[in-house]
C-alpha positions in Angstrom: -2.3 272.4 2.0 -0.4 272.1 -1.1 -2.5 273.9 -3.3 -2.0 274.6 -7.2 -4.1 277.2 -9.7 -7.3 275.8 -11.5 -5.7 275.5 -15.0 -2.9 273.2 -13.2 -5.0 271.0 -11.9 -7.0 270.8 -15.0 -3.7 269.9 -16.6 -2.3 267.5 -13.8 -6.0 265.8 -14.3 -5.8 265.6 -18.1 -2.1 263.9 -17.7 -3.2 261.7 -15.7 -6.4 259.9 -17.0 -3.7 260.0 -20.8 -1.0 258.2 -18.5 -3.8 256.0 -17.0 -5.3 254.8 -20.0 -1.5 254.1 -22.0 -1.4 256.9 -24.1 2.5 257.0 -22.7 3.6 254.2 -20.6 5.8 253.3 -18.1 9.9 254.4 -19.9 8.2 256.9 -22.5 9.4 260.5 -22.6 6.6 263.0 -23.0 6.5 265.2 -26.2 8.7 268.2 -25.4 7.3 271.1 -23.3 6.4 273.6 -26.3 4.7 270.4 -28.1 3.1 269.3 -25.2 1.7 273.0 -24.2 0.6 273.9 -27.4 -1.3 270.4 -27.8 -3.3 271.3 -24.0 -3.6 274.8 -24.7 -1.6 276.4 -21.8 1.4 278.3 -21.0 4.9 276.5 -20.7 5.0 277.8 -16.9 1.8 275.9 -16.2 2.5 273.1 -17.8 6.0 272.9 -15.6 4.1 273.3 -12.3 1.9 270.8 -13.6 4.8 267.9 -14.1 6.0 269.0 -10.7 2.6 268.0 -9.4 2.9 264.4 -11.4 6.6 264.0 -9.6 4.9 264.4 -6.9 2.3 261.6 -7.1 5.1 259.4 -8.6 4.4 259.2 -12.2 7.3 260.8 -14.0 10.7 262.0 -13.4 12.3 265.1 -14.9 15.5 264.4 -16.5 17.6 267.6 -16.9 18.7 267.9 -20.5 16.5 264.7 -21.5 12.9 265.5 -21.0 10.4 264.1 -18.9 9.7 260.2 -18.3 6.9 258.2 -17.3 7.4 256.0 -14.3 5.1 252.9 -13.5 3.0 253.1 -11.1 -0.1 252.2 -9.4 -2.5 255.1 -10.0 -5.0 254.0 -7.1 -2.3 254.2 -4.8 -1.0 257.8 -6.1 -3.7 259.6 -5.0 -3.4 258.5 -1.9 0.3 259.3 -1.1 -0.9 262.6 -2.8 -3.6 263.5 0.3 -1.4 262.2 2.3 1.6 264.9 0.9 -1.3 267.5 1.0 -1.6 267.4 4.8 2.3 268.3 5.4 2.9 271.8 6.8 6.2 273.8 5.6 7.7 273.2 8.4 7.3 269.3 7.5 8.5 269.6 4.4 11.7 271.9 5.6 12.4 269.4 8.1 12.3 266.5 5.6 14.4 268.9 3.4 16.9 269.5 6.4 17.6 265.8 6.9 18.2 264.5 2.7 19.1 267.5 0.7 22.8 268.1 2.8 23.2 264.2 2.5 22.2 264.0 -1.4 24.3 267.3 -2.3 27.5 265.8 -0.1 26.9 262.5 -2.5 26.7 265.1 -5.7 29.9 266.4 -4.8 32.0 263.3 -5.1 30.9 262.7 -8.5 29.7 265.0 -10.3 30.9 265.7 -13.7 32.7 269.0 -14.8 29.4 269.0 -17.0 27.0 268.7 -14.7 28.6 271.2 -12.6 28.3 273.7 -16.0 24.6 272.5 -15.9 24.2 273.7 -12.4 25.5 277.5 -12.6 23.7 277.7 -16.1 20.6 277.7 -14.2 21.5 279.8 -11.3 22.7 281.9 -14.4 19.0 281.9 -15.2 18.0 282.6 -11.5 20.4 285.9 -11.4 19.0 287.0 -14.8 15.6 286.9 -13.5 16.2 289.0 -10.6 17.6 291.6 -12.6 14.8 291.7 -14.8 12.7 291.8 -11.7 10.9 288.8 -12.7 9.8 286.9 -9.6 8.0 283.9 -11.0 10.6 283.0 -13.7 13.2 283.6 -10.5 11.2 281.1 -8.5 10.6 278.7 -11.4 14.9 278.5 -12.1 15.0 277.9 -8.2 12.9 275.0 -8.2 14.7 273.4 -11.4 18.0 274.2 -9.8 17.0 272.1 -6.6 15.7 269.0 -9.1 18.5 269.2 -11.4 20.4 268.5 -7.9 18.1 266.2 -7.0 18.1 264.0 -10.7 21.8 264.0 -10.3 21.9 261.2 -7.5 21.9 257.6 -8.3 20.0 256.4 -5.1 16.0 255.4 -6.6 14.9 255.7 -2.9 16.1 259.4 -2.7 14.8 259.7 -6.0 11.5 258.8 -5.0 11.2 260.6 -2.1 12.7 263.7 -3.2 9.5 263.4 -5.7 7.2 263.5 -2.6 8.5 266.7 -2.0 9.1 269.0 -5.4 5.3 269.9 -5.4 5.9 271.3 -1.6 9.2 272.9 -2.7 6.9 274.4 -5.5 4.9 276.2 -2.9 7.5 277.4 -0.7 8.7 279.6 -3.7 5.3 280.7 -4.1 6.0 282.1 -0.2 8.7 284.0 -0.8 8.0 284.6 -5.1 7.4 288.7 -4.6 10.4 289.2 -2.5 13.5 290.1 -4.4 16.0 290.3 -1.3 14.8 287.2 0.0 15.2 285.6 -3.8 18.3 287.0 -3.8 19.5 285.6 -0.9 18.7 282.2 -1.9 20.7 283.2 -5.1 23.9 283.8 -3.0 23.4 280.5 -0.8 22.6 278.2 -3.8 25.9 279.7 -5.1 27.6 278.9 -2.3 26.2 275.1 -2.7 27.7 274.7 -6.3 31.3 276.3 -5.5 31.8 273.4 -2.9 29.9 271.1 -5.7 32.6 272.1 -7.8 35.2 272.1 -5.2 34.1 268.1 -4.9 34.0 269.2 -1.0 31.3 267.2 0.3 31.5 268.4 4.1 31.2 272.1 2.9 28.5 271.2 0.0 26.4 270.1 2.8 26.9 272.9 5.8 26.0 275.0 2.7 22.9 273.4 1.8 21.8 272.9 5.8 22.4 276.2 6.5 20.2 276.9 3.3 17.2 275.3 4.1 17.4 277.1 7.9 17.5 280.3 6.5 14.1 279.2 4.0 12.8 278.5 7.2 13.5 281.9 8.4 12.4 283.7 5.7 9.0 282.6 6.1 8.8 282.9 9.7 9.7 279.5 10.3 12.4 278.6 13.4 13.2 274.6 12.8 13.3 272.8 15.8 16.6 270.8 14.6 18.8 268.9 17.3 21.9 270.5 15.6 21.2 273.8 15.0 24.3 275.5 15.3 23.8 276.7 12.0 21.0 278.9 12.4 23.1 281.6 14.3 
C-alpha cells in the first residue's frame, strides 16, 4: 500500500475539498510553497509530499521553476484511480518505471536545453549536499524532484499523465531506502550518470543509464525484476 503520514493526508484532504469546490481551478498555479504552508499550518516537506499525492490522483502538475498547476479533472473518478494506484506492489511500480523512464529520458536527451541540463545537476547538487550533511530525508526529497523535473521536461501529456500515477509510489520507494547513505549514494552516482549522457544529447546511453538504474532500485530493496532483457542487472 502506498501509504502517507496523518498530517499528509490531512493536507492532501484539505487540497482537495479547496480544488473541488473552485477555490483554484483548472490552469491556476497554487500560492507558492512557503505561502501555501504557512496558510495550512505545516512544514514545507509535508506540504511537498502532499502535492506528490495530488499528482498522483491527477489534479496538479509540478512545473520545475514555475510552481504548481491545477489540472481539470473529474474528482469522482480520482479517487478511484487513486485505490486502484494503492494496490500496486514496488515491484509494479519498478516495472512500470523500467519500461517509460529509459524511453522518456532518451526523448530528454534530444532536446533538452543547455538550461535545463543546469536545472538538472543543480538538484543533484542538492542531493550530494544532503548526503554530506547526513541528511537522509532532504536526500530522498531532492531524489524525487530530480526524477519529476525529468519527468516535466517531456512534451508527451500521455507520459505526463501517467508518470503522475506513479510520483506518489516513487515517493515511497525513497522512503525504503531514506536511512541508507550508501544506497543514497549510489543512486547519486547513477543519476549522475543519467545527466552526463542528458548532456551528451546521447539518447542510447541516457537510457542504458536510467534502465540499469531502476534494476539496481530494485536490488537495493530486495527486489530481482523479472525483465525479458535483463542483461543489465549483471
Amino acid at each position: 500500500m502506498i501509504s502517507s503520514s496523518t498530517v499528509v493526508n490531512s493536507v492532501v484532504e484539505k487540497l482537495r475539498a479547496a480544488l473541488a469546490r473552485g477555490q483554484w481551478r483548472s490552469g491556476d498555479m497554487l500560492p507558492g510553497q512557503r505561502e501555501l504552508a504557512e496558510q495550512l499550518g505545516i512544514s514545507r516537506p509535508s506540504l511537498r509530499e502532499a502535492v506528490i499525492v495530488l499528482e498522483t490522483l491527477g489534479l496538479v502538475r509540478s512545473m520545475p521553476g514555475k510552481g504548481v498547476v491545477v489540472l481539470e479533472a473529474n474528482f469522482t473518478d480520482t479517487a478511484n484511480e487513486g485505490s486502484a494506484m494503492a494496490g500496486a506492489s514496488l515491484e509494479d511500480v519498478l516495472q512500470l518505471r523500467y519500461t517509460l523512464e529509459p524511453f522518456i529520458v532518451g526523448l530528454v536527451a534530444q532536446s533538452i536545453s543547455s538550461k535545463e541540463v543546469g536545472q538538472l545537476r543543480l538538484t543533484l547538487m542538492d542531493m550530494r549536499e544532503a548526503l554530506e550533511a547526513n541528511d537522509s530525508d532532504a536526500c530522498a526529497n531532492a531524489y524525487i524532484a530530480f526524477h519529476e523535473e525529468l519527468f516535466a521536461l517531456t512534451s508527451n501529456p500521455i507520459f505526463q499523465n501517467v508518470v503522475q500515477q506513479t510520483s506518489n509510489a516513487l515517493k515511497q520507494s525513497a522512503d525504503v531506502l531514506r536511512n541508507s547513505p550508501q544506497h543514497l549514494a549510489e543512486r547519486l552516482e547513477e543519476n549522475e550518470a543519467v545527466v552526463r549522457a542528458i548532456r551528451a544529447k546521447n539518447s542510447a546511453q541516457a537510457s542504458t543509464e536510467m534502465r540499469r538504474h531502476i534494476l539496481r532500485e530494485g536490488q537495493r530493496m530486495g527486489i530481482e525484476l523479472n525483465i525479458p532483457d535483463d542483461n543489465l542487472g549483471t
